[in-house]
C-alpha positions, 0 to 999 in steps of 0.5 A: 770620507774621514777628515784627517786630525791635524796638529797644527794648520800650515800658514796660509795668512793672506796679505789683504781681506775681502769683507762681504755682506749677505743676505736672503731677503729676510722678510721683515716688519714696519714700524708697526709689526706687520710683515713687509711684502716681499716687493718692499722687502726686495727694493730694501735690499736694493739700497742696502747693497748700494749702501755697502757699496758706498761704505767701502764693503767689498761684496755683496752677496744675496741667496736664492730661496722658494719660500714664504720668509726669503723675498728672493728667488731670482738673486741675478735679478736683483743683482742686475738692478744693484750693479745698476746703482753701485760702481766697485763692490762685486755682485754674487749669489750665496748661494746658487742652488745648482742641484735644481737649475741648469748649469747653462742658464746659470752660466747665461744669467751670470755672464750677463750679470758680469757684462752689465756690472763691468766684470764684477759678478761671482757666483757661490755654488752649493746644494742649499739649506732648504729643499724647496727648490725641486718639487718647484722645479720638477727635481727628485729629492732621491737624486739630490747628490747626483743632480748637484755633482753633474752639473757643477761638472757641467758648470765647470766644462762651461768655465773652461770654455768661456776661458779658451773660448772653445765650444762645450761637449759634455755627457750626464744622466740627469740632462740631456747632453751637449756637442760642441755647443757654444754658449752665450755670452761669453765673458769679457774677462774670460771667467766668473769667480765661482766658489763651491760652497761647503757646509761641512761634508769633505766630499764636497771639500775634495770636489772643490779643490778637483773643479779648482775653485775656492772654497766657501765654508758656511759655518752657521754654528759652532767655533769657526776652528773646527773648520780647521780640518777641512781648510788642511783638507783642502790645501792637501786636495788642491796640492793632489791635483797639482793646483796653486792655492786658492782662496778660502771664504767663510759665511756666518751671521752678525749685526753691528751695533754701537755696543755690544748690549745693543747689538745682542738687544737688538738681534736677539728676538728676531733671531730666535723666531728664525731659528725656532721657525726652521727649527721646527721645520727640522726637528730641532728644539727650541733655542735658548739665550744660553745658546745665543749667548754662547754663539755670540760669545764664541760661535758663529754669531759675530755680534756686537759693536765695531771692535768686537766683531772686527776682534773676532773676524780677525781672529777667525781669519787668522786660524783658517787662513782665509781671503774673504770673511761674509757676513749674513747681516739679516737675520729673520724680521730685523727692521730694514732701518737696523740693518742699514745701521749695522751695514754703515758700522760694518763698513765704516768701522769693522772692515777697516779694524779687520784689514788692519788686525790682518796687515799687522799679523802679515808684517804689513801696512794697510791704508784704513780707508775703504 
């Protein structure tokens, strides 16, 4: 599919934003360099999301992963203790790999979630970076397209049924079907915000808008503007189909520091074992500060002290339209104790900044606190 030029991207500007953190349970190290285990690094990011809760963070989103450096491979667990601890953020994956997991058991597992943290569990749907997950699970890779594709159709006759609270019939090649099956628990509110997560593929913008979900462009490099295509994509996608407009979110990586240099000192080391580790994996060569530099300068790295990312943020939000903006605030081995850090900035400081740059481009007055 070719992805139309534009010349101008139509004002979709939100009154308000919702400002998320997330994270893949980064494995990371003491204060003597030894990797954590991935117990201690799962309890970390326990108190993390209760920090962001307390600073006013409106989502916290952790990712699902098979592998050594990712702690996390059951996100609705760990998200099920977090609801326990916290009153107000909401609680969702980043994402859920829908392609090797049964839309049925996903649906159970969130409506659990948002029955025991009082309504406030999303889900973020996509395919995955990494492909762990289907030998795992017994899952041909030569299926990879048409694994994920019938069961966000599946998931998506699931959402229709919890909202009119009706039984479900589906039919697919990959699982085995369904006739007028009930499925439980239902949800209290009668829905789950689910997203599709998009990491640069217009099939997957158009299945967005035809499932009428919101989208979630994950932009991990490059300037977020030349996403600019795809949200025009969208809106043309969603009008197609005669659905109202919905929200758009983007995910890329930052840290929050007190100065700029800091931040970049800081993120810096750990990043580049991240990036060369996975590039390795893929193919890449390796990374350079020249590359850092330029991301943090003008990429998708949102790096630095409060007014600068809060700066970039907005400027972000304003040239796509968006109504959330996440952040991926760990990065490889960056120490827990940083992170908190960062986390407390984020909250206290960059969110405030962001959601009055936002109310002052819509014409309006915004209340500074959480």
């Amino acid at each position: 599919m070719t992805v139309p030029r534009i010349h101008g991207l139509p004002r979709h500007m939100p009154a308000q934003i919702e400002l998320g953190l997330e994270t893949f349970g980064d494995v990371t190290r003491d204060s003597a360099g030894h990797l954590l285990s991935h117990s201690q690094v799962i309890r970390h990011v326990i108190d993390e999301a209760v920090l962001a809760d307390e600073v006013g963070v409106d989502f916290f989103g952790i990712g699902e992963h098979h592998r050594e450096d990712f702690a996390v491979s059951s996100p609705e667990m760990v998200l099920a203790t977090i609801a326990g601890r916290t009153s107000r953020i909401r609680l969702g994956s980043a994402v859920t790999v829908l392609s090797s997991d049964d839309p049925v058991r996903v649906f159970q597992r969130f409506s659990t979630l948002d029955a025991a943290s009082n309504g406030r569990a999303e889900i973020i749907l996509g395919r995955g970076s990494f492909t762990e997950s289907f030998p795992l699970f017994g899952f041909p890779l030569d299926q990879y397209a048409t694994l994920f594709e019938e069961r966000l159709d599946l998931f998506a006759a699931l959402l229709e049924a919890d909202r009119t609270g009706t039984p479900v019939t589906w039919r697919g090649t990959t699982r085995a079907a369904l006739t007028d099956k009930r499925v439980y628990p239902s949800t209290a509110g009668g829905t789950i915000k689910t997203w599709i997560g998009v990491g640069g593929s217009p099939e997957s913008v158009v299945r967005a808008a035809k499932y009428r979900m919101p989208l979630m462009l994950a932009i991990i490099g490059g300037a977020a503007q030349r996403f600019a295509p795809y949200v025009e994509l969208y809106h043309r996608a969603l009008a197609d189909v005669g659905a109202p407009s919905l929200p758009i979110g983007v995910h890329s990586h930052g840290h929050v520091a007190e100065s700029d240099a800091e931040a970049r000192a800081e993120l810096w080391p750990p990043w580049r074992e991240m990036r060369d580790r996975i590039g390795a994996e893929r193919g890449w060569p390796p990374t350079s500060r020249a590359d850092f530099e330029r991301e943090a300068d003008q990429g998708s790295l949102y790096v630095g002290a409060p007014e600068t990312v809060a700066q970039r943020i907005a400027t972000t939000v304003r040239s796509l339209g968006l109504s959330r903006f996440d952040i991926k605030y760990s990065a490889g081995a960056l120490a827990h104790e940083t992170l908190m850090r960062s986390i407390a900035l984020f909250g206290r400081e960059v969110a405030p900044r962001v959601r009055a740059l936002v109310a002052k481009e819509a014409g309006l007055e915004v209340n500074a606190e959480p």
